[in-house]
C-alpha positions in Angstrom: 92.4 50.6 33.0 94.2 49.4 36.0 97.2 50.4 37.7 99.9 48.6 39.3 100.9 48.9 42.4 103.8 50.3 41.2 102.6 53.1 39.1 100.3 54.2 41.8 102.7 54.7 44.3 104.6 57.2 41.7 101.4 59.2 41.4 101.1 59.5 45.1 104.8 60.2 45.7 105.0 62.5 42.6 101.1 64.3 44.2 102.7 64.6 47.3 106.0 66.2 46.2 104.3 68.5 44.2 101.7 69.4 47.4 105.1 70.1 48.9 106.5 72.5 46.4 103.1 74.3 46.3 103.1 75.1 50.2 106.7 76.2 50.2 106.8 78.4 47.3 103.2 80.1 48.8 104.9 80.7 52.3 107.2 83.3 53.1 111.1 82.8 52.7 112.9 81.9 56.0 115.8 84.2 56.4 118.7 82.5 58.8 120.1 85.0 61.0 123.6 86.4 61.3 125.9 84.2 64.0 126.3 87.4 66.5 128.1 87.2 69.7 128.7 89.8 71.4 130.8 90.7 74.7 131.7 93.0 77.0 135.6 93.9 77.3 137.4 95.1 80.2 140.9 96.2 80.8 143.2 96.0 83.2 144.5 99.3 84.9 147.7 101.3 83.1 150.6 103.1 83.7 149.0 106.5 82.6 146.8 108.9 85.0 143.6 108.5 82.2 144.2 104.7 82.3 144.6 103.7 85.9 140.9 103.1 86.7 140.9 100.3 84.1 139.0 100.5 80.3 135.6 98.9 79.2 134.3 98.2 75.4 132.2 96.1 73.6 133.2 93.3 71.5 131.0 92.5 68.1 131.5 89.4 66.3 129.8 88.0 63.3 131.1 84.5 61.8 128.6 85.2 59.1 130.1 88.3 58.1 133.4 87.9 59.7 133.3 90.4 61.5 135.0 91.0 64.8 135.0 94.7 66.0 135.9 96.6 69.3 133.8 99.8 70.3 135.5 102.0 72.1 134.0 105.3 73.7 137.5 106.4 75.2 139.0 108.0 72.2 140.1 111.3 73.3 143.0 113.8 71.0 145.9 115.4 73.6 146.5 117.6 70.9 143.1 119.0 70.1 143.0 122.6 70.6 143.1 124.2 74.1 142.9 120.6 75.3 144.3 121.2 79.0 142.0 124.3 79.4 139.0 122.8 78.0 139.5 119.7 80.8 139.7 122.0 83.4 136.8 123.5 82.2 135.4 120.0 82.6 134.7 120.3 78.7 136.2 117.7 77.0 135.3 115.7 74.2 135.7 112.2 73.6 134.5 110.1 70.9 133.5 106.1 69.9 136.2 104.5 68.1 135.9 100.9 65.9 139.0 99.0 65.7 139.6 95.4 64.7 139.8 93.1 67.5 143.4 91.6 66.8 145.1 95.8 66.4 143.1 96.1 69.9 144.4 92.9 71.6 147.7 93.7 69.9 147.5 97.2 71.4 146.7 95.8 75.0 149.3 92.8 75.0 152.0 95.5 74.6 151.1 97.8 77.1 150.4 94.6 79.3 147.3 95.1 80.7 145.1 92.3 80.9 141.5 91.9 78.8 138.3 89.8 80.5 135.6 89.0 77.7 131.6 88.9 79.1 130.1 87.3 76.6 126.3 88.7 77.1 123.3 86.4 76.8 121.2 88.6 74.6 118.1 87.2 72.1 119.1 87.9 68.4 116.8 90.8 68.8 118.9 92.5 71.7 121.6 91.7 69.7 120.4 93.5 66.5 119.3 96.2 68.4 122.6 96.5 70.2 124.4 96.2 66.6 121.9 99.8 65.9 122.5 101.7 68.6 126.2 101.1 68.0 126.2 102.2 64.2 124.0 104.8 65.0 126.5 106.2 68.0 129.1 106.1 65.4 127.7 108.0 62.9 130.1 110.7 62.5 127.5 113.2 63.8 126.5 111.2 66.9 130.4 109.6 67.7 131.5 112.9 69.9 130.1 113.0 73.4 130.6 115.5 76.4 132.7 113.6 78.4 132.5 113.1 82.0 134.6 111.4 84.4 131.8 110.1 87.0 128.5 110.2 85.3 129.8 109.6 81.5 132.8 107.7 80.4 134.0 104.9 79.1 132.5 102.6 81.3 129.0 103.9 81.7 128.0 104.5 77.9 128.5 100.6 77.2 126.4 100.0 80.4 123.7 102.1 79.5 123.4 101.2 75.9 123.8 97.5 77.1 120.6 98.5 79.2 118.4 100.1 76.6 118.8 97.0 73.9 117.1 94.5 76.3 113.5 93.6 75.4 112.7 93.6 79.3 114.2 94.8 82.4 117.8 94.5 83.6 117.7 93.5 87.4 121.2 93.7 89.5 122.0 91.8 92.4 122.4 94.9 94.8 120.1 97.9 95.4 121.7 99.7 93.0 120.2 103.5 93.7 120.3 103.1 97.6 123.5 105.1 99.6 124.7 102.3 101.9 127.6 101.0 100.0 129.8 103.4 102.7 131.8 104.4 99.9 132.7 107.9 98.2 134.3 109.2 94.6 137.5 109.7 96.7 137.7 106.2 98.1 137.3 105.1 94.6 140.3 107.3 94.1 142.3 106.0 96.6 141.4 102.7 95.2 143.0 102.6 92.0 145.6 105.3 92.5 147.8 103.1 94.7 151.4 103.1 93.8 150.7 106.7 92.5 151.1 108.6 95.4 151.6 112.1 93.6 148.5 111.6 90.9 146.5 110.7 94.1 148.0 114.0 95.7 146.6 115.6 92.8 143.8 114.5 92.3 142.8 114.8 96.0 143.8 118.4 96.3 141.1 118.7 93.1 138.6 117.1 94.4 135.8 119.3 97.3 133.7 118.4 99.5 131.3 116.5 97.2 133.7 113.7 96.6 133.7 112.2 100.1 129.9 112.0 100.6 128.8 108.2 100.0 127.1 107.4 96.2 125.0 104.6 95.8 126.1 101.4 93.7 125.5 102.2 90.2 127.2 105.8 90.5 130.4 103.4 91.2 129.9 101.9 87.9 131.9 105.0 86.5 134.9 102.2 87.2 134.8 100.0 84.6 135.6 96.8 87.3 132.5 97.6 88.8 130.7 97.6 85.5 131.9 94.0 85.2 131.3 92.8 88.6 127.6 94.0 88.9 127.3 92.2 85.2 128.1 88.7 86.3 125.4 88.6 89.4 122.8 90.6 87.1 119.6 89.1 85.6 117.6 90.2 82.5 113.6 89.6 83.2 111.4 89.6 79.9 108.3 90.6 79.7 106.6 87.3 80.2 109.0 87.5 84.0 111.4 84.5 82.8 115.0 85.6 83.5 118.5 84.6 82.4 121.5 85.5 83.7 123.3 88.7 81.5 126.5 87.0 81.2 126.9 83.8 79.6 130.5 82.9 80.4 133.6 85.6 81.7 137.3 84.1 80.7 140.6 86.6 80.2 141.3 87.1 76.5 144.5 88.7 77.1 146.9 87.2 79.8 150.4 89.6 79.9 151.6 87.9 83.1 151.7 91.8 85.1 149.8 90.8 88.1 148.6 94.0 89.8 149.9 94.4 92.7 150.1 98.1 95.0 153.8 99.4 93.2 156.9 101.4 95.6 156.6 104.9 93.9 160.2 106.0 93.0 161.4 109.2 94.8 160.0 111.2 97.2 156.3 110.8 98.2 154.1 113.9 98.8 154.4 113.1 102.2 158.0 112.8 102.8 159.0 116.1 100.3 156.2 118.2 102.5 157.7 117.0 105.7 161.3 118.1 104.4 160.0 121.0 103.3 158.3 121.6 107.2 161.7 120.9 108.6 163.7 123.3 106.4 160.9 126.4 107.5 161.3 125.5 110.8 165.3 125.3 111.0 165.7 128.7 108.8 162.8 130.2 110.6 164.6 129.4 113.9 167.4 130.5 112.4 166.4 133.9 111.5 164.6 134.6 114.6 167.7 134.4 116.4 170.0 136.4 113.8 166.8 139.2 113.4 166.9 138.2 110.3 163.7 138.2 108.2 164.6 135.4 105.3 161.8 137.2 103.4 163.4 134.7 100.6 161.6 131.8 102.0 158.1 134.2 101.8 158.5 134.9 98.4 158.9 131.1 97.4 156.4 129.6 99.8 153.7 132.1 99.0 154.2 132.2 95.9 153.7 128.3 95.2 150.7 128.2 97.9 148.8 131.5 95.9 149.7 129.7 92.3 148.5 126.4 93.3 145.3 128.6 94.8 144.4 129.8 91.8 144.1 126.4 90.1 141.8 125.3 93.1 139.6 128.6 92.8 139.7 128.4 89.2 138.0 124.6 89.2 135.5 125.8 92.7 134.5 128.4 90.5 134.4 127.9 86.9 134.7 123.7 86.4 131.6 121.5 85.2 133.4 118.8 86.9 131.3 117.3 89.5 132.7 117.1 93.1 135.4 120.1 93.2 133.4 122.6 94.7 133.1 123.5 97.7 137.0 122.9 98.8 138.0 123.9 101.9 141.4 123.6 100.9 141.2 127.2 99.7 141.5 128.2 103.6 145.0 127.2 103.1 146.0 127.5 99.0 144.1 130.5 97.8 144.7 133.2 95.1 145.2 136.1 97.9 149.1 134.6 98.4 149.7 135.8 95.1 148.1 139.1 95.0 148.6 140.1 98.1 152.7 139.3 98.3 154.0 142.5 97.0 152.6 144.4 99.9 153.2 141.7 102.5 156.5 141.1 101.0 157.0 144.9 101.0 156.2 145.4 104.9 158.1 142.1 105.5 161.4 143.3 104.2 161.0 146.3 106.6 160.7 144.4 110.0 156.9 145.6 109.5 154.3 143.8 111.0 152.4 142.9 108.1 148.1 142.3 109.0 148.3 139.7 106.0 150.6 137.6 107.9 148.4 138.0 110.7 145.5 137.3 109.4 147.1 134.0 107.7 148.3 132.9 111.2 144.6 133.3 112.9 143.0 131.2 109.1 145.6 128.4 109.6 145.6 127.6 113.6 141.8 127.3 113.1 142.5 125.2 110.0 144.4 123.2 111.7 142.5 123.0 115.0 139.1 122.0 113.2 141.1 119.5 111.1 138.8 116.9 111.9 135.5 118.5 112.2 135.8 119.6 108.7 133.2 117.9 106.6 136.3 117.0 103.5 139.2 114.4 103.5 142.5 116.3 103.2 145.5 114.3 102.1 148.2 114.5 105.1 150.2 116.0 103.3 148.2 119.2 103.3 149.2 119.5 107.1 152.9 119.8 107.0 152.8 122.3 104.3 150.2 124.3 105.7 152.7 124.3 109.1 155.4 126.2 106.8 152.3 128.8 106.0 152.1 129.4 109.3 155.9 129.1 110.6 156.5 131.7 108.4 153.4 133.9 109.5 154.1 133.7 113.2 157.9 134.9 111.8 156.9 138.0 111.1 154.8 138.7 113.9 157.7 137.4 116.3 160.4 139.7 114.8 158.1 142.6 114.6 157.2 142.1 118.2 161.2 142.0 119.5 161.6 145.1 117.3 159.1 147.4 119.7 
């Protein structure tokens, strides 16, 4: 029996479809993977002491899933129990937080502080792997992490987990473990404390000799604006040595219109009140000298302030697991003996006694002051005014006890 020509070409097209529908249903199903992007967040500095060296997170979308998600390792509770004590201590806890981007951005417009998004150029692998390592971190026994303002923050867990998801090496533009970037923890300070003069006055008092010895590049990635800079010039290598840049693209997310810019501090500035406070001493000390008078007053309230504030410095030399506050050789000036030594010395000063204390306070501060600069730490100016009253006050009671013989 023949076939026409158009019967056979059914048979082949019908042999052909079913060769088709063989092969598919005998190989393995295809599975389409999730749209992912995912991005690096960083925030512009606050108004707050914890928020003036900026913010980073990480940004998960999925348009599959529709899901859009911040991670945020910066959670921290002010009211948690012995809070201050414990961050002296240098043992706080802080914790990963996941928020919905639009509460976040919401959150950031308000406070006005401006959001740049680095959207990372990861293979879906990376990004699944990324995805992991930040559902496993928020697992509610793995979220809470030993904060630490230098070496574990905000800033650095993103980096490092950023790091570890990359099927290759991550390769930055710099050197990043060599100690020629000329800079220290307390320049970084300085940095983004301006318009702060009295937090930087803090923190500087805080901070030992540790803080001004130079750190190499990636130890400044503890500020989240270096996290992002050394991101756009870094390269990810694969195994097979091809490389692609890390970031994709960098725009701002969140424009607020509050350009940065170094802010007048209202009031008085560390500066001007310690200089106020030298020229007050110095007229009532002058004052008494000529009158006989001993002001013992003025003791009692300088002392007292310069042993309290002592303690606090001895306290964090001695006993903090924060890293640069020991040794400070600001306790040459502010230490605990002011306070426990001021009865007596308040005692002997009130009798027109010449009181060794005193003494031995005048000889501590003219070196103090005479190796100013050969001492290996960066003392705020500051410092040197008020440890002038100190010693004002000490030469007092040597010059009235002197007249008296």
């Amino acid at each position: 029996m023949k076939l026409s020509p158009s019967v056979f070409r059914s048979l082949i097209f019908l042999f052909f479809s079913l060769s088709v529908v063989t092969m598919q249903a005998q190989e393995p199903k295809r599975v389409i993977p999730d749209s992912i992007r995912i991005s690096l967040l960083t925030c512009a500095s606050g108004e707050e002491i914890y928020s003036l060296f900026g913010h980073t997170a990480i940004r998960y979308e999925n348009y599959t899933r529709g899901i859009d998600a911040v991670f945020n390792y910066g959670i921290f509770n002010f009211n948690a129990p012995n809070f201050i004590f414990r961050f002296a201590l240098g043992e706080t806890d802080y914790q990963l937080g996941v928020t919905d981007y639009e509460r976040f951005a919401a959150e950031y417009y308000y406070l006005e502080r401006d959001v740049w998004q680095q959207e990372l150029n990861l293979t879906v692998q990376e990004k699944e792997k990324l995805v992991m390592l930040l559902e496993e971190n928020y697992r509610p026994e793995n979220r809470i992490y030993r904060y630490n303002f230098f070496y574990d923050n905000c800033a650095t867990r993103p980096r490092d987990l950023i790091e570890k998801s990359i099927d290759g090496t991550l390769q930055y533009a710099d050197d990043m473990t060599d100690t020629d970037s000329g800079i220290s923890f307390r320049d970084l300070l300085h940095k983004y404390s301006k318009g702060h003069p009295w937090s930087r006055f803090g923190m500087n008092l805080c901070m030992g000799s540790q803080a001004d010895k130079t750190i190499n590049r990636r130890l400044m990635m503890f500020v989240p604006f270096y996290v992002q800079e050394y991101f756009n010039q870094a390269r990810i290598v694969n195994k097979e040595g091809e490389t692609r840049p890390l970031v994709l693209n960098e725009e701002k997310i969140i424009v607020t219109g509050n350009e940065e810019a170094e802010q007048s501090s209202d009031g008085f500035t560390p500066m001007q009140t310690a200089l106020l406070l030298l020229i007050l001493t110095a007229a009532a000390t002058i004052y008494g000298i000529r009158r006989k008078k001993t002001l013992w007053g003025i003791d009692f309230a300088l002392f007292f302030a310069a042993g309290t504030a002592g303690c606090i410095l001895a306290f964090l030399a001695l006993f903090s697991q924060h890293p640069a506050v020991s040794p400070n050789y600001l306790l040459f000036v502010f230490h605990p003996l002011h306070l426990f030594c001021l009865p007596c010395m308040l005692n002997r000063v009130r009798k027109r006694k010449r009181s060794r204390y005193m003494l031995a306070n005048f000889i501590v501060l003219t070196l103090f002051i005479l190796l100013w600069l050969v001492i290996p730490q960066r003392f705020p100016l500051a410092v040197l005014p008020l440890a002038l009253c100190l010693l004002i006050r000490s030469a007092s009671n040597l010059i009235l006890t002197y007249d008296k013989k």
